[in-house]
N, C-alpha and C positions, 0 to 999 in steps of 0.2 A: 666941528670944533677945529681952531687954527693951531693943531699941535707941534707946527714951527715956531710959530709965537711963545706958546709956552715952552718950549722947549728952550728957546732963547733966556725966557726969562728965569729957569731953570739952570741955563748955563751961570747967570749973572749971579742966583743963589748959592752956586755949587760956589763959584769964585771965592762969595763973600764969608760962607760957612771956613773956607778951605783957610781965607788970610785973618778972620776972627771965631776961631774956636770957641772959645766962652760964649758966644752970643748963646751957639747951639747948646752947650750947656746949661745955661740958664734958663732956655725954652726946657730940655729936658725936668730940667729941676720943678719949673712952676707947674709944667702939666703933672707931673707925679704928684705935685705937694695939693693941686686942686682936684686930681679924683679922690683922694683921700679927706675934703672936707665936707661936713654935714651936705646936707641938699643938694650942695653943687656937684659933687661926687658922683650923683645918680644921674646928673644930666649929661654930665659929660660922657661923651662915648669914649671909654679908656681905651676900646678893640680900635678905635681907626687914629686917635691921638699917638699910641703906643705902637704900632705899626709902622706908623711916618717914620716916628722917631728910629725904629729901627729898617728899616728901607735906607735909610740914608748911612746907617751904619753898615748895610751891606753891599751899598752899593761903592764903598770907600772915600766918600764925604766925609764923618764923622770916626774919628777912632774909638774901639769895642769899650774899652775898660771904662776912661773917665766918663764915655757918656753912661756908661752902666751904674756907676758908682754914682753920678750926681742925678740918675732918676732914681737908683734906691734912697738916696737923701731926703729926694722930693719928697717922695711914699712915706717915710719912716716921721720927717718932719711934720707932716702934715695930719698922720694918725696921732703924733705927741698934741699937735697943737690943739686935734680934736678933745683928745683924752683930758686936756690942760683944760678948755673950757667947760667940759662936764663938770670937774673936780669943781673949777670955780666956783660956777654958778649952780651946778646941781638941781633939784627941783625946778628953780625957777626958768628955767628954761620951756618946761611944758605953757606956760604963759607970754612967752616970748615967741615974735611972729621972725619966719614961716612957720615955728614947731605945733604953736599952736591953731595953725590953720593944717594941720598933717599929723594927728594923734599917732593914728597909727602908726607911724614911719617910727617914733619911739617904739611901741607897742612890738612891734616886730621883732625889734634889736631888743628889746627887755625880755622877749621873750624865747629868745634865740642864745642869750648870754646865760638864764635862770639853767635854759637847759644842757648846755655847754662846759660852762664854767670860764677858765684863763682861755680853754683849748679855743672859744670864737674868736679871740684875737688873731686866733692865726688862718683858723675857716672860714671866717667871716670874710675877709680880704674877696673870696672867690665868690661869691655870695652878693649877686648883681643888687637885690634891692635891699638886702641892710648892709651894704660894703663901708658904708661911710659913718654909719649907724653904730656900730660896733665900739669903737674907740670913745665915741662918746656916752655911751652907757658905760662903759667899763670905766669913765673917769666919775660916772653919777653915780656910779653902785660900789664906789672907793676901793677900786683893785689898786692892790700897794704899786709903788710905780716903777720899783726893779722888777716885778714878776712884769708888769705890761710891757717892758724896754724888751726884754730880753723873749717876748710872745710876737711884738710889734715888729722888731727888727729882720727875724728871718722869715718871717709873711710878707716882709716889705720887699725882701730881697729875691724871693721865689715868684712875686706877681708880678718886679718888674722883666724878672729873666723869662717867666710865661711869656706876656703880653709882648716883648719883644721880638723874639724867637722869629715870629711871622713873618716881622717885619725885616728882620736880616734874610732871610730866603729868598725874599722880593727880591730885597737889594742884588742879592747874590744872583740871584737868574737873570737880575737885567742884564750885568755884565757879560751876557751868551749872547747880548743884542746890539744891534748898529744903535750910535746915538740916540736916531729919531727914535726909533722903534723900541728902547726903553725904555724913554719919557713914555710913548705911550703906554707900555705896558706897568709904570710904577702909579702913574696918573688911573689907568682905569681900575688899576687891583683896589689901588685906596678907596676909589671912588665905588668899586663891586663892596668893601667892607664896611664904606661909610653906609652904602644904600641896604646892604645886610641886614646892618645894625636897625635900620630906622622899620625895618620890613619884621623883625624881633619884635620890638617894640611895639608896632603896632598889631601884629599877628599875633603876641601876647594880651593885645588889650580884646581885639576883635573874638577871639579865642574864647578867652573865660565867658562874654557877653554871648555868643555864639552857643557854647556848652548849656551855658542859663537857658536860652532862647529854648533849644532841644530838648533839653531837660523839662519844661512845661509842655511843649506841643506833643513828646511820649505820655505826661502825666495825664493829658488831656486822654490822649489817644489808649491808653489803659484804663480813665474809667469809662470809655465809650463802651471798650472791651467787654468789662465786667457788667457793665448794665445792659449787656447784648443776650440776649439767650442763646445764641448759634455759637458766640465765645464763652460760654459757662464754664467748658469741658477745660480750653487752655488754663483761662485762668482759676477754674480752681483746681487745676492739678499744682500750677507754680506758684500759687497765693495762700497763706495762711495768713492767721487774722493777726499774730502778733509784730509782722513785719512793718517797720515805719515806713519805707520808702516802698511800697510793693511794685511801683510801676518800674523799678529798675529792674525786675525781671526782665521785661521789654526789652530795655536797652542793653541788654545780655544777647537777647534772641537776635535784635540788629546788627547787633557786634558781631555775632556770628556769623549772622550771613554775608557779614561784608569781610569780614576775614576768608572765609569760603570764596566769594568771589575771584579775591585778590589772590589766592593761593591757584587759583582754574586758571584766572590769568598768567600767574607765573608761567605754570603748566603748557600751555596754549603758544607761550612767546619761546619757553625753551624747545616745546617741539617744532615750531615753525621758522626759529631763531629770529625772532620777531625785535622789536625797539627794548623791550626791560633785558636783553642780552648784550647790550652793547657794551654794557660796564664790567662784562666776565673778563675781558681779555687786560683791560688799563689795570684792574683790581688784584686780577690777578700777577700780572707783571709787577705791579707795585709792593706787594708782599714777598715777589722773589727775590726782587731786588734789594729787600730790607731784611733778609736771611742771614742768622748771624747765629753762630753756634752756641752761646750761653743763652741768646735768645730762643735759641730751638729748644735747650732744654727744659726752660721756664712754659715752653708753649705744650712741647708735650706732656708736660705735669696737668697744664689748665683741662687741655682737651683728655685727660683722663677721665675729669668730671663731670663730661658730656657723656662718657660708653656707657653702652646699653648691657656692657659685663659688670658694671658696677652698679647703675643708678636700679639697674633691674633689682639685684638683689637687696640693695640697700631700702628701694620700694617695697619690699616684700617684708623685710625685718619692720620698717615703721607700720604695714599693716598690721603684722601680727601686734605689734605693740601697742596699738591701739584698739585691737580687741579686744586683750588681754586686760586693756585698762577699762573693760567697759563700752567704751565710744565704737559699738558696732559699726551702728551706721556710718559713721565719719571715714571708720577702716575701709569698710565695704567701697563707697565712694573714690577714697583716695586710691584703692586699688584698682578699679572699677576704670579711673581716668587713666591711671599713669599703662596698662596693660591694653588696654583700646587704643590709647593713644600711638603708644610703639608699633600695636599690630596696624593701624594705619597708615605709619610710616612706611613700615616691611608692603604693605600691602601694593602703594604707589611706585613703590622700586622695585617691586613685580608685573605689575600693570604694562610700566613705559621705563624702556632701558635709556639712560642717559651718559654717556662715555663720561669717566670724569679726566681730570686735569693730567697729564703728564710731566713728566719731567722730575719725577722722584723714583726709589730704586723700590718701592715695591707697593705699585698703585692698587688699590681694593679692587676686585674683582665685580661687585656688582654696582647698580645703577648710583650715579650721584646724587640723582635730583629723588627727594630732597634729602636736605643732609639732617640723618638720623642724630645726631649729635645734639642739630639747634633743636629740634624740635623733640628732643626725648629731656634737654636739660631746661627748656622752658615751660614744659610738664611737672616736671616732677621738682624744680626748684618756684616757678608759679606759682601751682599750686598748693605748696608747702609755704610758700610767703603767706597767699589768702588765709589760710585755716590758723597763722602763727595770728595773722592780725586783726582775723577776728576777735580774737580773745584778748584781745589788749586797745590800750585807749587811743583814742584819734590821733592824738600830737607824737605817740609814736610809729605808725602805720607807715609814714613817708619812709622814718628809715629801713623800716623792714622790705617794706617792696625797693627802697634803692639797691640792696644790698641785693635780692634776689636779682635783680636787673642788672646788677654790674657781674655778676658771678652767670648769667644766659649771656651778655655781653662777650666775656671774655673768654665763653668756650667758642662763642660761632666765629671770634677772629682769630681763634686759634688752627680754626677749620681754614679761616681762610689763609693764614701766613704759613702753613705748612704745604698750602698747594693741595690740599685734599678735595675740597670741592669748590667750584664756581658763585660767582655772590649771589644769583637765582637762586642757587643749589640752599644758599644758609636760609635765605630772606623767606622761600618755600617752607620751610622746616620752622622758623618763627611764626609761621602764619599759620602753621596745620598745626604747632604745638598751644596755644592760643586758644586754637578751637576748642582744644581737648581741655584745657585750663576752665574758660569761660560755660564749657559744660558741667563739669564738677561744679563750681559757684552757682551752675543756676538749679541741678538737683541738689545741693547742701543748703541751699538757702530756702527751697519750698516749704519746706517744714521744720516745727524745732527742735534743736536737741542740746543736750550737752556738751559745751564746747570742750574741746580738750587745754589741760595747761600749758599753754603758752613756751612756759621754759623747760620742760621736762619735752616735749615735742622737738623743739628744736635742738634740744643737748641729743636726744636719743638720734634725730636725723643727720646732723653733723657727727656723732659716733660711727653710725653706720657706716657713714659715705666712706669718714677715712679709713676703717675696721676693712673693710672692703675694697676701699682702693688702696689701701696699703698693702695688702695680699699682692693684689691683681699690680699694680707697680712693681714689686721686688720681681716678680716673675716674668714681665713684659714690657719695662721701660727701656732694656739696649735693645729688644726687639724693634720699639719703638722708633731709638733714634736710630739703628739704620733703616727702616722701612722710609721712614721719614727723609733721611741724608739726600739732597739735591743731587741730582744724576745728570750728566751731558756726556753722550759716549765720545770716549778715545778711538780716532782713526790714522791708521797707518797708512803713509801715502809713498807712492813710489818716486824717490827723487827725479832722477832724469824726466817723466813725465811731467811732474809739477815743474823744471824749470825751461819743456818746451813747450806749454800752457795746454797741457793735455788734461788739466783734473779740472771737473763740471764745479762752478762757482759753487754750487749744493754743500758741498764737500768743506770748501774752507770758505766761508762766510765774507760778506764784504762790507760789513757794517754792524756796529753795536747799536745797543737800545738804551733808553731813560729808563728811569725808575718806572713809567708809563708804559712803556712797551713802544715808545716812538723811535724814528733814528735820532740818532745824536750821534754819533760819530762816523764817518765812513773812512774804511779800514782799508788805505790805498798800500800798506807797506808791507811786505812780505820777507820775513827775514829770518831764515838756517843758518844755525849757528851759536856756538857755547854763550850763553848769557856773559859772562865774564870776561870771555874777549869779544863781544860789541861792547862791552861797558868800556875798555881799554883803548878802543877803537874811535868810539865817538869822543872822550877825553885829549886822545893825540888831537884826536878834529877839531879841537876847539870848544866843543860844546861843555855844558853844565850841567854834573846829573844831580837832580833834586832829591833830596830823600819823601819816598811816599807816606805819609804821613797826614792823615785825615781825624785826628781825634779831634774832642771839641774845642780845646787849648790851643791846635796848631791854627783851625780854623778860625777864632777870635783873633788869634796874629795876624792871620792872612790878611783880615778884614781892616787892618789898622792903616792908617793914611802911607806909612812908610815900607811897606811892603809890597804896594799894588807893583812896584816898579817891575820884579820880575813874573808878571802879568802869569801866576798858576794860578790851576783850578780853585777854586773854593769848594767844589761838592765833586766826590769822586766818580770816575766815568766808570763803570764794570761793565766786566765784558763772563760772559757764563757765574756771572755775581762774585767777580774777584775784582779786586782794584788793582791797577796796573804793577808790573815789575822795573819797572823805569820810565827814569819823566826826563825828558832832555831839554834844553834850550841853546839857543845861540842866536848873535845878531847877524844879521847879515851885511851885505857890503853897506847898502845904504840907511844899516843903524837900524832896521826893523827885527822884530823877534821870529823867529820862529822857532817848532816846537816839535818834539814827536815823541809818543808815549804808546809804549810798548806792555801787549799782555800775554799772558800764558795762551797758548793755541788749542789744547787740548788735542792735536796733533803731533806726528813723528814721522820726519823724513826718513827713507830707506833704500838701499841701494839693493841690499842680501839682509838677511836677518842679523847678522852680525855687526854694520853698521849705520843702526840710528840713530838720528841728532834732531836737537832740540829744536822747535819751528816756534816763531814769535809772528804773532798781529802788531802792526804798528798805524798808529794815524800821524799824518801828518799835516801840521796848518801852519799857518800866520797869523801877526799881529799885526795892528797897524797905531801907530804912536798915532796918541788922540788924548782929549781932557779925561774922558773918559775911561780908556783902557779897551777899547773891546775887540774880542776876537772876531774874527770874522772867518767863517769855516773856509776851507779848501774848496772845495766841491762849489762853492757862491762868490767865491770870486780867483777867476781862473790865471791871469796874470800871477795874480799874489803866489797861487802856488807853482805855477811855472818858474818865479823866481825860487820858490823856497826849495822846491825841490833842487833846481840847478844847485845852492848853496850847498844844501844837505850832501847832493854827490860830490862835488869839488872838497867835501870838507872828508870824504869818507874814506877810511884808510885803503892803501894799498892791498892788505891781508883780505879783502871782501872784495867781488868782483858782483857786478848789479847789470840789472837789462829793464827798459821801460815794454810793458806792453798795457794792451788796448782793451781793454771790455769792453764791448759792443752796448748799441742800447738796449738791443733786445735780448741780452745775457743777462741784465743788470737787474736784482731784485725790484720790486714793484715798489717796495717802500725808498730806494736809492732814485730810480727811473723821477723821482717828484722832487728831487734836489739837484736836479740837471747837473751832474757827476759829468767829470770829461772821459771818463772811463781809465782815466790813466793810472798804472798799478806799477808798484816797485818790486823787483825779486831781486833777493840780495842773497848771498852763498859764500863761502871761504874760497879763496884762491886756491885753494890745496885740491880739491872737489876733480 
C-alpha cells in the first residue's frame, strides 16, 4: 500500500476539514442520524463510522464539543424521526417492504420494549440488532412523546460519547508519531475495527449455524450412546426419562473436558512460561498504571465477593437453607460443588507454587496460580445463576446468567487491577471454577426433583453474601486498602557519589513505561534541588510552566483546533503511576519547542543524615513545527536534542550548576539499548552544594 500517497491525500483532507468545519459536521451529523434509522442502522457499522469520526478529533483536525454536539443531534434526530414514523404509520408498516420481508427484526424490538418498558429507549441504543428497532416500536406502541424525548436524548448522548471515545485515543496516540507513520497507524486502526467488525458479524452468523451443526452431531452421537450396551452404564446414570434435551448431558461432559484441557494448558505455559504468558506482564502494567485511589476502593469492595472468608460461609448458610426448605438434594449438590471446587483450587496452589506479582505492600504468601477468587466466585455465583434459572422461564434466563457474569467478571479484574495475580493466574481459575459449575449441572440434571423458588433462593443468597461480607468488611477493608496500596521503595543516595557518576543506573532508573509496560519516555535529566526554586529557576529562563491537569474537560480542550499550538500531552506520562510535578516549555532560537517534564524520584540525596534534598527525574525533548504537531522523542532524533539541550542549559539559571555525562551502551537498560539513546544524561544541583 502507497501510504505516501495517502498520506498526501490525507494531508489535503486535514487542509480542507481545517478551512471548512461544517463539512465535518454535517458528515458527523448524517452518520449519527443514519445509524439510528430502521434497517439502515443495522448495516452500518456505527464502531468504524464513529471511530473516524473521533480519530480526527483527537488527532486535532476537528474541534471536541461541536463535533460531539452535532453527532448527538444526529443520534437523537434520527431515533425522533424513527419514533415519528412508527407513530405515523403504525401497523401498517409490518406490510410495507423491507419490514415485511424481516418480521422478525420488528418481533425483536416488540419484544424487547413489552419487556423493558420506556427503560429500552435508553438500552436499546447499545443493543446491536434491535438499535434501530427501538424507537420505532415505541412510536407503534404510542409511548407519549415527552417520556421518549427525554429516554431518547440521553441514550443519544451516552452512545455518541461511547462510540467516540476510541476514536479520540487513536487520534491522540498518533500525535506520539512522525507524519508518515500516523497516517499509518490511523489508517490501519480503522481498517483493524472495520475488519473487526465484519469478522463479529460473520463469526456471529457462522457461530449460531456452527452451535446447530454440533448440537445434532452430539444428538446423533448420544443416541448411538444409549442404544450401545457398553454405554448403558454412562447413560443411564445421566439420563432420566423426563429430560427433553438428554443428549446435552453430552455436551456438558465435552465442556468439561475441554475446559480441563485449557486449564492443563494454562498450567503447562505458566510453568514453562510458554506463549499464553506473554500477556502477564502488558496486563499487568496496564492495571498499574490505571491505579487510582477511589478506584482502589471500589475494587476492594468488588474483590471481597470473590473471598473464600465470605462466599465459604455464605455457601454454607444457602445449604442449610435449602435443606431446611426441603430441596435436599439440590443442598447436597450445591454444597457438594462449591467445597470440591475451592478444595481444588487450594489443592493446585499446593501442587505447583507460583510467585505472584509484586509491587504492593503486603503480597499473599502462597501460590498465585490460580487465582482462588475467579474460580471460587464463578462457582458459587455460576452455579447459583443455573439453579435460580432453572426455575423460571426462558426469556428471563439471559438476564440471570448476565448478571451472574458481570458480577465473576468484575471480581477477576478486580484481581487483576489490584496486582494480586497475573491474567493466566484469573483466566486458570475461570476454567477450574467452570468445571466445578458444569459438574453440579450435569449431577442436578440426571434426575428429578424439586426445583427450589427462584426468588426466595436468590433473596436468601444475596442476604447471605452481604450478612457476611459486611462482617468480614468492617473488620478487614483498611487491612485491605493497605495490603493492597502500590509500593516502590524509597532510596537514599549518597550525593557526592551520584554527582561523580558513581551510583549503578539500577538505582535511579533511566526511563519510564506506558500504560503497557513499554518505554515511553527516557529519563536523560537528573535534577537536586527544592521543587520551588527550579520552578523560579526555569521562569527567570524563560520557560512556561503548564499546570498538570489531566481530567476529562482539560483533555477535550486539549484536543480542540486552538490549543494544539502549545504542542502538550494529551494522555499523561507516570512515572511509579504518579503524573508529573511540572511541565515546562520554551521556544528555542529557531522558534521550535521544547519541553521537559519533571517527576517525583522516590529518591533523596544526602551528604550526613542531616542533609537531604529532594531528587527530581526529568525528560527532556523536542518539537518540530509541522501541519501536524508531532513530537519527535530525544533519543530518535539526536541533533534535535543536542540543540534542545544546549537551549535548556543557556536558559538555566545561575543558582544550579549542571555537568553532561555519558551512559555507555552497555550500562543502558535493554529496553533503552532499542531506541538508540545517545546516552547523554544531565546532573543538575544548586550552586550552594
Amino acid at each position: 500500500m502507497d501510504f505516501a500517497y495517502i498520506h498526501h491525500l490525507m494531508a489535503g483532507l486535514i487542509g480542507y476539514l481545517h478551512t471548512h468545519p461544517h463539512t465535518a459536521y454535517l458528515v458527523a451529523f448524517a452518520v449519527a442520524f443514519a445509524e439510528s434509522l430502521p434497517i439502515i442502522g443495522t448495516i452500518i457499522p456505527g464502531s468504524v463510522t464513529m471511530t473516524a469520526i473521533g480519530a480526527l478529533i483527537g488527532g486535532g483536525i476537528l474541534p471536541a464539543t461541536p463535533t460531539l454536539i452535532c453527532a448527538t443531534l444526529g443520534a437523537f434526530v434520527g431515533d425522533f424521526f424513527s419514533y415519528w414514523v412508527g407513530a405515523r404509520y403504525n401497523q401498517r408498516l409490518r406490510s410495507i417492504w423491507p419490514l415485511n420481508k424481516n418480521p422478525r427484526w420488528l418481533t425483536l424490538g416488540e419484544d424487547f420494549f413489552r419487556k423493558h418498558g420506556g427503560k429500552s429507549v435508553v438500552f436499546g441504543r447499545f443493543f446491536g440488532p434491535i438499535r434501530s428497532a427501538v424507537p420505532l416500536i415505541a412510536g407503534m406502541m404510542h409511548m407519549r412523546t415527552g417520556r421518549f424525548i427525554m429516554a431518547a436524548l440521553p441514550s443519544a448522548t451516552i452512545w455518541v460519547v461511547i462510540y467516540i471515545l476510541p476514536g479520540i485515543l487513536v487520534g491522540a496516540l498518533s500525535l506520539e508519531l512522525p507524519p508518515a507513520a500516523a497516517t499509518k497507524f490511523i489508517l490501519l486502526t480503522l481498517c483493524a475495527v472495520a475488519f473487526g467488525w465484519l469478522i463479529f458479524v460473520g463469526m456471529h452468523i457462522c457461530f449460531k449455524r456452527a452451535l446447530q451443526l454440533i448440537d445434532r452431531l452430539i444428538e446423533k452421537a448420544w443416541t448411538a450412546w444409549f442404544q450401545s450396551s457398553r454405554m448403558t452404564v454412562i447413560t443411564d446414570f445421566f439420563n432420566h426419562p423426563y429430560q427433553t434435551h438428554p443428549h446435552q448431558q453430552l455436551t456438558r461432559m465435552i465442556a468439561i473436558f475441554l475446559c480441563g484441557l485449557i486449564f492443563i494448558w494454562l498450567w503447562i505455559s505458566v510453568y514453562s512460561q510458554g506463549v499464553l504468558t506473554w500477556g502477564n506482564t502488558p496486563v499487568y502494567s496496564l492495571f498499574r498504571y490505571l491505579r487510582h485511589l477511589p478506584l482502589d476502593n471500589v475494587a476492594i469492595a468488588i474483590t471481597f465477593l470473590g473471598d473464600k472468608k465470605i462466599l465459604l460461609p455464605a455457601a454454607l448458610l444457602v445449604g442449610l437453607w435449602l435443606i431446611w426448605r426441603r430441596n435436599i438434594r439440590i443442598g447436597y449438590i450445591w454444597l457438594s460443588t462449591v467445597v470440591l471446587g475451592a478444595g481444588a483450587g487450594y489443592l493446585a496452589k499446593y501442587v505447583y507454587f507460583s510467585p505472584r506479582p509484586q509491587g504492593i505492600l503486603n503480597v499473599a504468601l502462597d501460590s498465585s496460580f490460580p487465582s482462588g477468587h475467579a474460580s471460587l466466585s464463578m462457582i458459587f455465583y455460576g452455579f447459583l445463576a443455573f439453579l435460580i434459572a432453572s426455575a423460571v422461564t426462558p426469556s428471563r434466563r439471559g438476564f440471570i446468567y448476565s448478571i451472574a457474569g458481570i458480577v465473576i467478571g468484575l471480581v477477576s479484574l478486580s484481581r487483576l487491577y489490584l496486582g494480586a495475580h497475573w491474567l493466566t493466574d484469573v483466566l486458570a481459575g475461570i476454567f477450574l471454577g467452570l468445571i466445578f459449575v458444569l459438574l453440579g449441572v450435569l449431577f442436578y440434571v440426571r434426575r428429578p426433583m424439586r426445583s427450589a423458588q427462584p426468588g426466595a433462593l436468590a433473596g436468601i443468597s444475596l442476604s447471605a453474601v452481604l450478612v457476611v461480607g459486611s462482617i468480614y468488611g468492617v473488620t478487614h477493608f483498611r487491612m485491605a486498602q493497605h495490603d493492597y496500596t502500590l509500593y516502590w521503595p524509597n532510596i537514599t543516595i549518597d550525593q557526592d557519589s551520584w554527582w561523580e557518576s558513581n551510583i549503578r543506573n539500577e538505582e535511579i532508573p533511566l526511563f519510564t513505561t506506558s500504560g503497557l509496560g513499554h518505554l515511553k519516555e527516557v529519563l536523560n535529566v537528573q535534577w537536586a534541588g527544592g521543587l520551588d526554586d527550579i520552578t523560579t529557576a526555569m521562569l527567570k529562563g524563560g520557560w512556561v510552566n503548564h499546570a498538570i491537569d489531566f481530567r476529562l474537560s482539560s483533555v477535550l480542550h486539549r484536543l480542540s483546533v486552538s490549543s494544539h499550538s502549545a504542542h502538550l500531552p494529551i494522555l499523561p506520562v507516570r512515572y511509579h503511576n504518579e503524573t508529573p510535578v511540572r511541565l515546562f516549555t520554551r521556544l528555542d532560537d529557531q522558534g521550535q519547542q521544547i519541553t521537559l517534564i519533571l517527576w517525583r524520584s522516590f529518591a533523596t540525596l544526602e551528604n550526613n543524615p542531616t542533609t537531604a534534598k529532594a531528587f527530581w527525574l526529568g525528560s527532556l525533548y523536542a518539537y518540530v513545527s509541522h501541519e501536524n504537531r508531532i513530537k519527535l522523542p530525544a533519543q530518535k532524533v539526536r541533533a534535535l536534542y543536542d540543540s534542545a539541550a544546549k537551549n535548556f542549559l543557556k536558559s538555566l539559571s545561575s543558582s544550579f550548576m549542571f555537568k553532561v555525562i555519558h551512559v555507555s551502551y552497555e550500562d543502558q537498560p535493554l529496553v533503552v539499548q532499542k531506541v538508540d539513546w545517545d546516552g547523554k544524561l544531565l546532573l543538575i544541583r544548586p550552586n550552594s552544594d
